[in-house]
C-alpha atoms as one frame of an Amber mdcrd trajectory, in Angstrom:
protein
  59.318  88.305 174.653  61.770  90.116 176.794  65.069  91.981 175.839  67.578
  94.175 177.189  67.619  98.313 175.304  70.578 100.260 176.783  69.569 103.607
 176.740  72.494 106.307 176.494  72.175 109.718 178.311  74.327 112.779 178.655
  73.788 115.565 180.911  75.204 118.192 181.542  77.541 117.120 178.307  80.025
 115.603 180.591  78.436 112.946 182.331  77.635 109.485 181.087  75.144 107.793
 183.081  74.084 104.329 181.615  71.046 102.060 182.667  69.487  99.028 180.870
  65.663  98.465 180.815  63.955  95.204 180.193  60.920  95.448 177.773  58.069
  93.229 176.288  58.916  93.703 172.622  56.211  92.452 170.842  55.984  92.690
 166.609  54.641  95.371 165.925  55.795  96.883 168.791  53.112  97.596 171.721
  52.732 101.450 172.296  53.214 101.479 176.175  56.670 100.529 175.213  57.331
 103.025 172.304  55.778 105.915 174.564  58.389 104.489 177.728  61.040 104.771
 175.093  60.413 108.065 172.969  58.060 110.420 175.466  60.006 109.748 178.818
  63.465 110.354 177.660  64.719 114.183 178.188  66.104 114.641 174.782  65.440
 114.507 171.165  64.035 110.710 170.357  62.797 108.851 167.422  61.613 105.339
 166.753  61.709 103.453 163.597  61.208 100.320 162.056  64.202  98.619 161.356
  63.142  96.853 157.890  61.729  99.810 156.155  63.069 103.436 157.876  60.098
 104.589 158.663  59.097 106.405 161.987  57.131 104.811 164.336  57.115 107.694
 166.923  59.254 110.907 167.407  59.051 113.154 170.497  57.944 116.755 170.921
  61.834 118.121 170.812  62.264 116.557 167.685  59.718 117.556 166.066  59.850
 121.172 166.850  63.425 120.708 164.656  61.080 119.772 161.335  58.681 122.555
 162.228  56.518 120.038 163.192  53.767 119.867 166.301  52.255 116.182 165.749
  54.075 112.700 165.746  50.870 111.793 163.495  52.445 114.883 161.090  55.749
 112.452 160.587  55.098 108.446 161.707  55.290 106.087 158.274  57.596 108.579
 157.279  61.494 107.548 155.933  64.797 109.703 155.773  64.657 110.048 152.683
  60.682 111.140 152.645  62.194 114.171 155.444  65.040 114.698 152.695  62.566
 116.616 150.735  61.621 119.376 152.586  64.934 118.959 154.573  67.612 118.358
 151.960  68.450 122.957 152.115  68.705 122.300 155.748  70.479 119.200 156.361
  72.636 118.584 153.599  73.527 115.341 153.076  72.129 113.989 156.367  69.811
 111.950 155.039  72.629 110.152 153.782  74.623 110.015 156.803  71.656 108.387
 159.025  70.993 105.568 156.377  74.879 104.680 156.966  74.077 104.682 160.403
  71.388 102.582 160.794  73.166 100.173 158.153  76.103 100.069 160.561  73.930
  99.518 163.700  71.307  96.474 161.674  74.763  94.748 161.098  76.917  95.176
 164.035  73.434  94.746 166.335  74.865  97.103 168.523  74.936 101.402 169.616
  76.381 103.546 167.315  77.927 106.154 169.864  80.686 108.767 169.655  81.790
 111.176 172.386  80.189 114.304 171.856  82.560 116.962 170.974  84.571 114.381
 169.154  81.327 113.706 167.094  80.834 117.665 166.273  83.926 118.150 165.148
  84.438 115.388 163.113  81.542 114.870 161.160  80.184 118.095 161.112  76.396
 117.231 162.188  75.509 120.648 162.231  72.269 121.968 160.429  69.685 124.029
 160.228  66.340 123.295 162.004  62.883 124.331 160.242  63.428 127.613 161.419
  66.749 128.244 159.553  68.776 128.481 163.329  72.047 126.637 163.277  71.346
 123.244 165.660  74.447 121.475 166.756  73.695 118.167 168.150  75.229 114.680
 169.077  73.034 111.624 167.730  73.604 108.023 168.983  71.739 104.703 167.638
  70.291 102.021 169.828  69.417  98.651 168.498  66.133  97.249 169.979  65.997
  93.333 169.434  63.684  90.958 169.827  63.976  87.426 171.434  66.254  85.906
 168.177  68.316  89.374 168.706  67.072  90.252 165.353  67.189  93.775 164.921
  63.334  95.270 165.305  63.840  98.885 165.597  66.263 101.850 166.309  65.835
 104.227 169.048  68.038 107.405 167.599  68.564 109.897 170.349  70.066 113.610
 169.412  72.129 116.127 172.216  71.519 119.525 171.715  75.332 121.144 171.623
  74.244 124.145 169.862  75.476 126.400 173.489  78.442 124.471 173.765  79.612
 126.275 170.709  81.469 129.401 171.123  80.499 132.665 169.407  83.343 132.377
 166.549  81.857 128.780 165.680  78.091 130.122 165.608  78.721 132.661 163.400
  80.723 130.715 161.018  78.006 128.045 161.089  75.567 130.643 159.905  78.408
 132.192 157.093  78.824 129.031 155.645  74.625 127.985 155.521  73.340 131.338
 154.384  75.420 132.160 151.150  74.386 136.057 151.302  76.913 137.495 153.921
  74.136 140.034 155.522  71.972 136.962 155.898  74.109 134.983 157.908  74.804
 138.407 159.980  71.307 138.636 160.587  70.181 134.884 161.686  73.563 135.313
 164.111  72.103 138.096 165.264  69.085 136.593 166.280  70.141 133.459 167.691
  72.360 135.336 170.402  69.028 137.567 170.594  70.678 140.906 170.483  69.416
 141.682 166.377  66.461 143.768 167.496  68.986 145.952 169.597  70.395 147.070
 166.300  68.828 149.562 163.926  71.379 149.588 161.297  73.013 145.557 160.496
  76.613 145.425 161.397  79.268 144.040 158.806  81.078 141.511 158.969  84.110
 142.825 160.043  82.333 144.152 162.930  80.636 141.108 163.700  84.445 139.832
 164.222  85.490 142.387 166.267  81.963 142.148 168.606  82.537 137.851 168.785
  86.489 138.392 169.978  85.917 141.071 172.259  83.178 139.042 173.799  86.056
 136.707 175.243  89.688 139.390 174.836  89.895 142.082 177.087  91.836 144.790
 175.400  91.634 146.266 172.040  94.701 145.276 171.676  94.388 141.689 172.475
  91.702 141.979 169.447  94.075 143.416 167.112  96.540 141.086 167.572  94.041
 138.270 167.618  92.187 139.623 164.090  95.768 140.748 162.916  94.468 144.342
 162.384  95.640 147.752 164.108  94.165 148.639 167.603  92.906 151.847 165.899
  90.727 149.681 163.475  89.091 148.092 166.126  88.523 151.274 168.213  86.923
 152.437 164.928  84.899 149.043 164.053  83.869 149.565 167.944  82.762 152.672
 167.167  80.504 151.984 164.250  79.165 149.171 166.285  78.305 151.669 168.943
  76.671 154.034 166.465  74.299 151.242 164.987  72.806 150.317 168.461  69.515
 152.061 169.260  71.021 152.220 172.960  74.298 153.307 173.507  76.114 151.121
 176.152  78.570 152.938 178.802  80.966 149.794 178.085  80.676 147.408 175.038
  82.028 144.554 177.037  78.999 145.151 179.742  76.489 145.077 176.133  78.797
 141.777 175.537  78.306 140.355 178.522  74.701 139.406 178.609  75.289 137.484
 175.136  73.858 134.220 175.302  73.971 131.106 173.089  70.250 129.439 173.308
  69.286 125.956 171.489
């Protein structure tokens, strides 16, 4: 049996390139196939059996999001059966994805949303095993078989976490981690400048840092944080005091601030 899989990729998250492969779908589905579908595809993929939700294969990038090393550690496994270690994590995400694949085993065709549109909207921003913030884009791909009877979907996820900017990061992390030092801290790591501090920063300082990453003058800050110039000269102050190196210029410590998946 042969059908037609449109495959959706993005890259560099402003390009849409498009490109239809024909398969042998056979029931179950042969391997060669799923490991064309999940292993060659340069972004976070997943398999699963339309009837019952549960994986048939998941990729290495996906599974590093579970904390996972093995496809073995998650194939057979549903949403829902994720949702339990998951459910701090993800929210209600496992609820979310069952919609999805709902909508795509009735429509028979992609669910897909332009990217930024997608983040904003519907918020699918969690946390990954390791408690980091992971922004992403997801899309669903209906893989039929020779009645077009839905088989399997082929989810694919878009890593967006650098596309966010500082201010969004950080309020990702202040609205996941309910203890405010917390969230400093795993913001702190994720931009990979925490182990340059030896006392935390609070979270008025944490502003001040994230706005004078992209404002030039204190007084742009102020203005921006609705606070006097001398209050941010001060916060900048404190900030200086905390690090175990000094810098000549904040905005040269700033500078080298980098948002990593």
């Amino acid at each position: 049996m042969y059908t037609s899989v449109m495959v959706i990729l993005w890259y560099n998250h402003t390009t849409l390139l498009k490109y239809s492969i024909s398969i042998m779908i056979n029931e179950p589905i042969n391997a060669s196939i799923v490991e064309m579908m999940i292993h060659n595809l340069p972004m976070h993929t997943i398999l699963k059996d339309a009837k019952s939700g549960k994986c048939l294969d998941i990729n290495t990038s996906h599974l590093a999001v579970y904390g996972l090393d093995n496809p073995s550690d998650l194939i057979g496994y549903t949403v829902w059966d994720v949702n339990n270690f998951m459910n701090k994590l993800w929210l209600d995400n496992a609820k979310q994805v069952e919609e999805f694949d709902a909508e795509v085993l009735y429509t028979k065709k992609p669910l897909i949303k332009p990217m930024r549109v997608w983040l904003n909207a519907s918020g699918k921003v969690w946390l990954n095993a390791s408690g980091k913030v992971w922004a992403h884009y997801m899309s669903k791909i209906p893989v039929t078989n020779s009645k077009n009877e839905v088989i399997a979907i082929l989810g694919s996820s878009q890593d967006l976490t650098a596309t966010l900017s500082l201010y969004e990061l950080y309020q990702h992390y202040c609205n996941f981690y309910q203890h405010k030092n917390t969230a400093i801290q795993m913001f702190l790591k994720h931009i990979n400048i925490y182990h340059q501090f030896h006392t935390l920063p609070t979270h008025a300082e944490i502003m001040v840092l994230i706005t004078k990453r992209s404002l030039l003058t204190n007084k742009n800050v102020a203005l921006k944080l609705n606070i006097t110039e001398g209050t941010v000269e001060n916060h900048i102050n404190k900030i200086n005091d905390k690090l175990y190196s000094k810098p000549t210029q904040l905005r040269d410590f700033l500078t080298n601030i980098r948002i990593t998946p």
